[in-house]
C-alpha positions as CSV (number, residue, x, y, z in Angstrom):
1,X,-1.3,-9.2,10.2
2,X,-5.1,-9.1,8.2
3,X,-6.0,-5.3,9.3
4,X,-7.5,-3.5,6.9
5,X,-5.2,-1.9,3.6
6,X,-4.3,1.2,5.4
7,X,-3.2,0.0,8.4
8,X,-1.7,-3.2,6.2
9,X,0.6,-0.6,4.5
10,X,2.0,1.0,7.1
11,X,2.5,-1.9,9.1
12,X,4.3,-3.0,6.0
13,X,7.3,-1.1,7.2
14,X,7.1,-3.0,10.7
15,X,7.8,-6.5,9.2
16,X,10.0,-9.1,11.2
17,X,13.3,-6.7,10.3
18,X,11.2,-3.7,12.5
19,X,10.4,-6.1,15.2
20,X,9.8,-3.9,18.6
21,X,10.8,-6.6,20.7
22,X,14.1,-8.1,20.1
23,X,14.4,-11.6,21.5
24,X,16.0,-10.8,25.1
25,X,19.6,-13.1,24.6
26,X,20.4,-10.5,21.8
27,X,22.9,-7.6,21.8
28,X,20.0,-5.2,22.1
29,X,22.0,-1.7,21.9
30,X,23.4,-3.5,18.7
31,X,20.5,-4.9,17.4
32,X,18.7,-1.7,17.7
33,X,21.6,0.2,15.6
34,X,21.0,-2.2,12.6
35,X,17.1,-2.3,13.1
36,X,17.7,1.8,12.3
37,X,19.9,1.4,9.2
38,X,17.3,-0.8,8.1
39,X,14.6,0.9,8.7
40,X,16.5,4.0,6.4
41,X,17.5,1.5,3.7
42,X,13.4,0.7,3.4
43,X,12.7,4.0,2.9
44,X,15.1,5.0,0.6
45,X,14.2,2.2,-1.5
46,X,12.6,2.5,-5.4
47,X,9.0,2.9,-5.1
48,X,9.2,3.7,-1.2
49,X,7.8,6.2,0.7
50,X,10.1,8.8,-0.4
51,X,9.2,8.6,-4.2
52,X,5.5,8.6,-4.1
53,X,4.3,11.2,-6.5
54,X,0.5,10.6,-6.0
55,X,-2.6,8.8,-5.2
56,X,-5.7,8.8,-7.4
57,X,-9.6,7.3,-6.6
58,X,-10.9,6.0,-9.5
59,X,-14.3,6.1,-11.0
60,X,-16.1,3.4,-12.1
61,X,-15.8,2.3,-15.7
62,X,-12.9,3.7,-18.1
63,X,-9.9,6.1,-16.8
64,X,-7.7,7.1,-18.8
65,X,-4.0,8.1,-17.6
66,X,-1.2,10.2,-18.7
67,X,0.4,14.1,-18.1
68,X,-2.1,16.0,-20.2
69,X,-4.8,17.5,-18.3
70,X,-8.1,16.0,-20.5
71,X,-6.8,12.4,-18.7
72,X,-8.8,11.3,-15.9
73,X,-6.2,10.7,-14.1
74,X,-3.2,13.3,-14.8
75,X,0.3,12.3,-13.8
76,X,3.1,14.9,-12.6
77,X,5.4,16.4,-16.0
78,X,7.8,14.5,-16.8
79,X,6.5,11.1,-15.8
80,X,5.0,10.2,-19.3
81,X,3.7,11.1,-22.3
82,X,0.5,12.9,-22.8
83,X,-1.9,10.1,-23.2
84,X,-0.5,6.7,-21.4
85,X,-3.4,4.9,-21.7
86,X,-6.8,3.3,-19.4
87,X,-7.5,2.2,-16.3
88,X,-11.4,-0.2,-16.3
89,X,-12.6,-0.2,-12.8
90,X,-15.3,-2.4,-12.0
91,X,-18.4,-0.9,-10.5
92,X,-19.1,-0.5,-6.9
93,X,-20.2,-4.0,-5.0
94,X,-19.6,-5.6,-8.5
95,X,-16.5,-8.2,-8.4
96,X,-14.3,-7.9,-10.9
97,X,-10.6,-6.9,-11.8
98,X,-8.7,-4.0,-12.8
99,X,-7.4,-3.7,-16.5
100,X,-4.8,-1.7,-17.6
101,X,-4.5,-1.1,-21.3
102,X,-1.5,1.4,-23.0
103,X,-2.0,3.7,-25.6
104,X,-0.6,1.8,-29.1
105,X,3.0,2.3,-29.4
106,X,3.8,2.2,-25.3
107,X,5.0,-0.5,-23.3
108,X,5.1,-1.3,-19.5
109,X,7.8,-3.5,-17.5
110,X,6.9,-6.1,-14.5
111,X,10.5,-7.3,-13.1
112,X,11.8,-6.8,-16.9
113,X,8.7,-8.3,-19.0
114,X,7.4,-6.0,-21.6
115,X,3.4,-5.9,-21.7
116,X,1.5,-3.7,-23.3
117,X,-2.1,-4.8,-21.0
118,X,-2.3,-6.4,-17.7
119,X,-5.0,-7.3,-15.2
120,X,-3.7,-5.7,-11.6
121,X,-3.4,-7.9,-8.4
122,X,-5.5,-5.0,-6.0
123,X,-5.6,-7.3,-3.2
124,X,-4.6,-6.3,0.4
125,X,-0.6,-6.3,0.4
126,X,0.0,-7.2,-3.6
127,X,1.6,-4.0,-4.6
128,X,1.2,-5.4,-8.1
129,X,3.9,-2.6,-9.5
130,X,4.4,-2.0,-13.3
131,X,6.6,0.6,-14.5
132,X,6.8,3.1,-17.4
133,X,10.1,5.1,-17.4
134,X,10.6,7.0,-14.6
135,X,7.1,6.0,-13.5
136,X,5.6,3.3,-11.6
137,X,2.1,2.4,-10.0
138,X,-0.2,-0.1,-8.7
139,X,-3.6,-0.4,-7.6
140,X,-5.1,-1.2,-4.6
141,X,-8.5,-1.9,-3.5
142,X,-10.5,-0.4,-0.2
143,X,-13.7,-0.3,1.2
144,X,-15.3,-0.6,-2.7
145,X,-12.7,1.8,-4.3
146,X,-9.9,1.7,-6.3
147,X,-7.1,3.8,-5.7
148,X,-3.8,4.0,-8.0
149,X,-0.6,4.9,-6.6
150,X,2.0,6.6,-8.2
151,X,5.7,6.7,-7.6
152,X,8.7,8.3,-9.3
153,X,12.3,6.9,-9.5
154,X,13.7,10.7,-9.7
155,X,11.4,12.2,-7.2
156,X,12.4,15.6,-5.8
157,X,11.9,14.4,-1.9
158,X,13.9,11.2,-2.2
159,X,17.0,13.5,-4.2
160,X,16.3,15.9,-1.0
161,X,15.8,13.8,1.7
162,X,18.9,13.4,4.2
163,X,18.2,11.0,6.6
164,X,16.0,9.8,9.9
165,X,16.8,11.6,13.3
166,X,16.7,9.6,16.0
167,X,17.5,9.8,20.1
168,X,19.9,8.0,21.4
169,X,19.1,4.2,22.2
170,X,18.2,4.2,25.8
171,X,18.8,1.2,28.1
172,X,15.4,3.0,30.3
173,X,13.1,3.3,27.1
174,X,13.1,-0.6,27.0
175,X,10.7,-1.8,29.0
176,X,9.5,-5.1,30.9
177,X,5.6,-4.8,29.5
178,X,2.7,-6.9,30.0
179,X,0.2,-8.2,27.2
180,X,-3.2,-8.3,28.9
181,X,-6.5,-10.0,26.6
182,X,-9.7,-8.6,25.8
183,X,-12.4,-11.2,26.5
184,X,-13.4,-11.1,24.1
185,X,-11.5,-9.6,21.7
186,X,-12.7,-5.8,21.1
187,X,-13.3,-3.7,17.5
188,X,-11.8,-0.6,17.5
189,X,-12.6,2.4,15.2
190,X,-9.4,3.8,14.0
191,X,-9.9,7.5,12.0
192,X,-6.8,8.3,9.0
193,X,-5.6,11.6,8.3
194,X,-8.1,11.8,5.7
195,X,-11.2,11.0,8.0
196,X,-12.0,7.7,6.8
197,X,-13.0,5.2,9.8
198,X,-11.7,1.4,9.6
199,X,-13.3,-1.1,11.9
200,X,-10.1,-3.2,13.7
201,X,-9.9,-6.4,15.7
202,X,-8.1,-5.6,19.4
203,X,-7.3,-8.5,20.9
204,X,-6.3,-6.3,24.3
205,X,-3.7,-3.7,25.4
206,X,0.0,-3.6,26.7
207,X,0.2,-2.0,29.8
208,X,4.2,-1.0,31.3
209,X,5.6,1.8,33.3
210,X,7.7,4.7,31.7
211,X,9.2,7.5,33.5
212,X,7.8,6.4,36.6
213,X,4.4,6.2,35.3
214,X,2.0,3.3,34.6
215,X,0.8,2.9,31.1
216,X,-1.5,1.1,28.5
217,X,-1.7,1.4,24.8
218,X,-4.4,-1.0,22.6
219,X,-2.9,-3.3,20.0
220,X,-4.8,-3.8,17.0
221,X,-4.3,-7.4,15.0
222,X,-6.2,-10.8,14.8
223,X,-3.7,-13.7,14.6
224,X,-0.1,-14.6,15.7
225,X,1.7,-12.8,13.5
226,X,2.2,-9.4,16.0
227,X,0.4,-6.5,17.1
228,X,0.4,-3.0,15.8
229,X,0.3,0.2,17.7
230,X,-0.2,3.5,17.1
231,X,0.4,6.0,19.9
232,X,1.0,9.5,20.6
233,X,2.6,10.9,23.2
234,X,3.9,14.4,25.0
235,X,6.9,15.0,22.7
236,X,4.0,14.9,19.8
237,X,5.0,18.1,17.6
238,X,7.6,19.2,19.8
239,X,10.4,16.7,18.7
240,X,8.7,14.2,17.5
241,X,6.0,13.8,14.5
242,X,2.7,15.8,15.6
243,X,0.2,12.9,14.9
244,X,1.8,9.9,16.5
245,X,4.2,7.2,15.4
246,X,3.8,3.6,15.1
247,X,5.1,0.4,16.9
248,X,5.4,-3.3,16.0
249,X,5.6,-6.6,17.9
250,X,6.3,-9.4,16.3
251,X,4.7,-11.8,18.1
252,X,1.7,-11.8,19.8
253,X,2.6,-12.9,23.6
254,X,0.3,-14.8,25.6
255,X,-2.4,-13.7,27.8
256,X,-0.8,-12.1,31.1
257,X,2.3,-13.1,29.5
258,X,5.2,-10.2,29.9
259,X,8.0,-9.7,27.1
260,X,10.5,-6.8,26.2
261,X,9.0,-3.7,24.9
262,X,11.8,-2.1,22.7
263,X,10.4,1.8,22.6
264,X,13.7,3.2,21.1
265,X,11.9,1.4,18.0
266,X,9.1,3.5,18.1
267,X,8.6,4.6,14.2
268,X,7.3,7.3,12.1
269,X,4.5,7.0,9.7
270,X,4.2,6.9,6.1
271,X,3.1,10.4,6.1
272,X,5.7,12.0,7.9
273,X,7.8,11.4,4.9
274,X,4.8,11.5,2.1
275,X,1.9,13.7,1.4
276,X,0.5,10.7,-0.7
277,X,-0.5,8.6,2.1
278,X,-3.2,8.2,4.4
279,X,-1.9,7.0,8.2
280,X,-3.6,6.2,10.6
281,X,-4.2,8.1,13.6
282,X,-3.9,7.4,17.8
283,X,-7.4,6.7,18.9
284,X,-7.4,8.4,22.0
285,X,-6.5,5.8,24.9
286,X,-3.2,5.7,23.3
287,X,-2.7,9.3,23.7
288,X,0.0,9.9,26.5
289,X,0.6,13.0,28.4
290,X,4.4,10.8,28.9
291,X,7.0,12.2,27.0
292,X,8.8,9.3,25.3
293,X,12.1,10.7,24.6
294,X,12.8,8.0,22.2
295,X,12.4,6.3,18.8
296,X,12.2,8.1,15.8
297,X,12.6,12.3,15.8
298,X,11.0,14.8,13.4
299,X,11.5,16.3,11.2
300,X,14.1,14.0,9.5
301,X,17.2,16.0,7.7
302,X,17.4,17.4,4.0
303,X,20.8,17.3,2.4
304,X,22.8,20.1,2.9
């Protein structure tokens, strides 16, 4: 989908293996079993959610890097030495590219290739990873910023984590919706946990009934590629995560056209596992006073 980095990243975890509308001639009890192991295999991954270790904004001009505290930019212990190296950030409104130069001696990997420099990919989606030990980042560019992301292969919340909760798959949580169009197609604001406001194209809403009760929730996305969704709803902090959780359609349906809407897939965000990311939030049509007893649970279990 082109929305904007943050939703781009989150979304990320809703590509066509986190489809919330299987194709209807499928096993969809089954299907939505391997969806979920899926969707925990993702997570647990290297430089998933669970091992992000932190998140940096970068000044303009030279940062420099590493775990002792006179860096710019000071990693967690353990994740490298004292002095790592610099980060040149291109001034705000100026085009231009992130460098990353090591301190003599050191040596980044990219998929096994020693480099000592490199100039980062920020663009939306690239998570241009290199990788320093235990350590590995990239940098991504929003709104005229440069932020660095961190992650760490022996990260204490991955070696802690358990796995997802979820309910039961329920033959009532997937319903028969209806995509209906904005003419024309809407902007709306969506606010992030940290307060910042991006602008997104809404082509229109999905409206379908749920415990007896007629619903809508906006989509946000701009091509054919699927809407996203970000909802909250009445089991918000109770059993499920207190913000809202996400859901993804794969393709975008037709005008008036009505498809499967698979809500046992509904999702938790990045930052119900991370406190290094910065999730969107419901705007608040899509908050429901519906419980939707389905989908993802919170919080998810920590190994015994």
């Amino acid at each position: 989908m082109k929305i904007a980095p943050t939703l781009a990243l989150c979304a990320a975890l809703a590509g066509p293996a986190f489809a919330a509308s299987p194709a209807p001639d499928t096993d969809w009890k089954k299907d939505d079993e391997a969806w979920r192991a899926r969707a925990e295999q993702s997570l647990r991954k290297d430089n998933g959610w669970l091992t992000l270790a932190g998140r940096y904004v970068m000044k303009p001009g030279a940062n420099t890097f590493g775990t002792g505290a006179a860096n710019d930019i000071v990693f967690p212990p353990g994740l490298g030495p004292e002095r790592m190296g610099t980060l040149d950030v291109p001034a705000p409104g100026v085009p231009g590219k992130v460098t990353v130069k090591l301190a003599p001696g050191l040596e980044m990997t990219q998929e096994g290739i020693p480099m000592s420099d490199k100039v980062m990919d920020t663009s939306e989606g690239a998570h241009d990873w290199v990788t320093m030990g235990r350590a590995s980042f990239y940098v991504i560019e929003h709104e005229g910023r440069y932020v660095l992301r961190l992650a760490d292969s022996e990260s204490p919340v991955r070696a802690h984590f358990g796995a997802r909760v979820w309910y039961p798959v329920k033959p009532q949580y997937r319903v028969t919706a209806r995509f209906v169009a904005y003419d024309p197609p809407r902007t709306l604001p969506i606010v992030n946990v940290i307060d910042e406001v991006s602008n997104e194209p809404s082509p229109g809403y999905v409206e379908f009934a749920v415990r007896g009760r007629k619903e809508r929730l906006d989509v946000v996305g701009n091509d054919d590629d699927g809407l996203f969704i970000v909802f909250r709803d009445a089991t918000a902090g109770k059993t499920t995560y207190g913000p809202g959780r996400f859901l993804f359609i794969d393709r975008k349906p037709r005008a008036g056209e009505t498809f499967p809407l698979d809500l046992n897939r509904a999702y938790n965000p990045p930052c119900a596992f991370s406190e290094f990311t910065t999730c969107p939030l419901p705007p608040k049509q899509n908050i429901l006073k519906t419980s939707v007893e389905a989908g993802e649970k919170y919080p998810p279990r920590k190994k015994g």
